[in-house]
C-alpha positions in Angstrom: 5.0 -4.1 -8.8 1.2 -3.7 -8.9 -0.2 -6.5 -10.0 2.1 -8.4 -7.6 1.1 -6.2 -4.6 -2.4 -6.8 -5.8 -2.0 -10.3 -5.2 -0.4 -9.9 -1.9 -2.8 -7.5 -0.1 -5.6 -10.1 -1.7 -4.4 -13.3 -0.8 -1.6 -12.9 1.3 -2.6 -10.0 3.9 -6.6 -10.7 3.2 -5.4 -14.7 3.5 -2.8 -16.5 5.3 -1.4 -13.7 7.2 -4.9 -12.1 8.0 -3.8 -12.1 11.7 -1.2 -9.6 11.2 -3.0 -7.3 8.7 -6.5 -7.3 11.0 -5.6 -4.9 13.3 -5.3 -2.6 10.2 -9.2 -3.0 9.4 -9.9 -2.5 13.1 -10.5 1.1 14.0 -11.1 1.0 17.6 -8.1 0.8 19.2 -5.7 3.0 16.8 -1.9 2.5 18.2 0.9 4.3 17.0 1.8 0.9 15.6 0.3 -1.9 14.4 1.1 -5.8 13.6 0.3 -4.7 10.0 3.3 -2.6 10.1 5.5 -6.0 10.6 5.4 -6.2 6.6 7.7 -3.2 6.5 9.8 -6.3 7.6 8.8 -9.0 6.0 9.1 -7.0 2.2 12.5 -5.3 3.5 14.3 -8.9 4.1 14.1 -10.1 0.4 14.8 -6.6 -0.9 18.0 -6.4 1.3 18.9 -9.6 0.5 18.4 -9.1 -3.2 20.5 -5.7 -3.0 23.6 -7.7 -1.2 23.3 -10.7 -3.9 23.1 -8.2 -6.5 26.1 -6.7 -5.1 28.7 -9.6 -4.3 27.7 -10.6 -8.4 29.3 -7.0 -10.1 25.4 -5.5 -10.0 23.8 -7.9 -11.6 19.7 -8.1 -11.6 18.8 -9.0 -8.3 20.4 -5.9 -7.0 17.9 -4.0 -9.6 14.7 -5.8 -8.1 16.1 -5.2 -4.7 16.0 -1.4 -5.2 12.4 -1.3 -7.0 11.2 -3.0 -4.3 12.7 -0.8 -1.8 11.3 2.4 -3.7 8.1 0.9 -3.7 8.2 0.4 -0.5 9.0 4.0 0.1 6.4 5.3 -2.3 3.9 3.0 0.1 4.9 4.2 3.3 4.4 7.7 2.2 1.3 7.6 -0.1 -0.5 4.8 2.5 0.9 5.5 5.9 1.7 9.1 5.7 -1.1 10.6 3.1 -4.0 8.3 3.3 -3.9 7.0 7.0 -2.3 10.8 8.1 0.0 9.5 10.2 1.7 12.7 9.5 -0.9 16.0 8.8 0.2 16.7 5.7 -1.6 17.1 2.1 -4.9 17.0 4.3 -7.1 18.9 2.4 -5.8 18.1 -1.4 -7.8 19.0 -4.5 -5.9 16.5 -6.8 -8.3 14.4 -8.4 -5.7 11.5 -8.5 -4.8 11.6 -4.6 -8.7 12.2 -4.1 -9.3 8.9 -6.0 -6.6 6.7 -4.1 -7.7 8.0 -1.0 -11.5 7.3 -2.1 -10.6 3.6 -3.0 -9.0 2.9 0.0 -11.7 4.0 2.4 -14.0 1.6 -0.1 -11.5 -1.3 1.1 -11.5 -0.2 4.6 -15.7 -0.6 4.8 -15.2 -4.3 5.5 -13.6 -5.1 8.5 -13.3 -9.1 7.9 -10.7 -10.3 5.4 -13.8 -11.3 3.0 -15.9 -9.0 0.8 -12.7 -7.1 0.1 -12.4 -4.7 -2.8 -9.9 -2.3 -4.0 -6.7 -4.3 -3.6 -3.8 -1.8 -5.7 -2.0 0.5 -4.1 -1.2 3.5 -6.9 -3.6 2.1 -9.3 -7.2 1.7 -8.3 -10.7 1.5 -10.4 -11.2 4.0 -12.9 -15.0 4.5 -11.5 -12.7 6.4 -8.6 -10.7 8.4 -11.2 -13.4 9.4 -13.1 -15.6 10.3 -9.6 -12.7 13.1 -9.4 -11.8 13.9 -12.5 -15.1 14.5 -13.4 -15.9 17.1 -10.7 -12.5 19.3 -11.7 -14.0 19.9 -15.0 -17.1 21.5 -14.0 
């Protein structure tokens, strides 16, 4: 799921659907909601449908992919929405040098505000030069 959420945030959201994913980039007018947030959506359709196919065909593969997805999705909404963007206040002031480094790689992606120039594109895996940044300091 990585690698293909890689390629979605970096050609997808940073492409063809820019328009929706801008506001996201655009810190001046934070709302409780965004048009970014419409890909809650737009991933939860194929994973629903997936889940039902899988269903109606005795639990065969698609129903599988349809659940991945879903707990990706989950695992998103809570690491991205919840712990990096603090929609809720929790793990604030963290010491883990893993969280520290996703945390650190996505403000490096949010620095450009155009859908150009991007870096950082992964989600739960992001450049070891992060990693190390934190792991690093723990061991002193």
């Amino acid at each position: 799921m990585e690698g293909f959420t890689w390629c979605v945030h970096k050609y997808v959201m940073h492409g063809f659907l820019w328009s929706l994913h801008r506001d996201h980039h655009d810190h001046s007018n934070d709302p409780p909601l965004e048009k970014n947030d419409y890909f809650f959506v737009i991933f939860a359709i194929p994973a629903i449908a997936m889940m039902y196919y899988g269903t109606v065909n005795d639990f065969n593969i698609f129903f599988y992919i349809g659940i991945g997805i879903t707990i990706y999705g989950m695992a998103y909404f809570f690491v991205h929405d919840i712990f990096i963007h603090q929609r809720l206040k929790i793990l604030k002031n963290t010491q883990n040098p893993y969280l520290l480094a996703i945390r650190r790689a996505h403000k490096q992606h949010h620095k450009h505000i155009g859908k150009e120039k991007g870096e950082c594109f992964g989600f739960l895996w992001v450049p070891v030069k992060y990693f190390k940044m934190y792991f690093n300091k723990s061991k002193v």
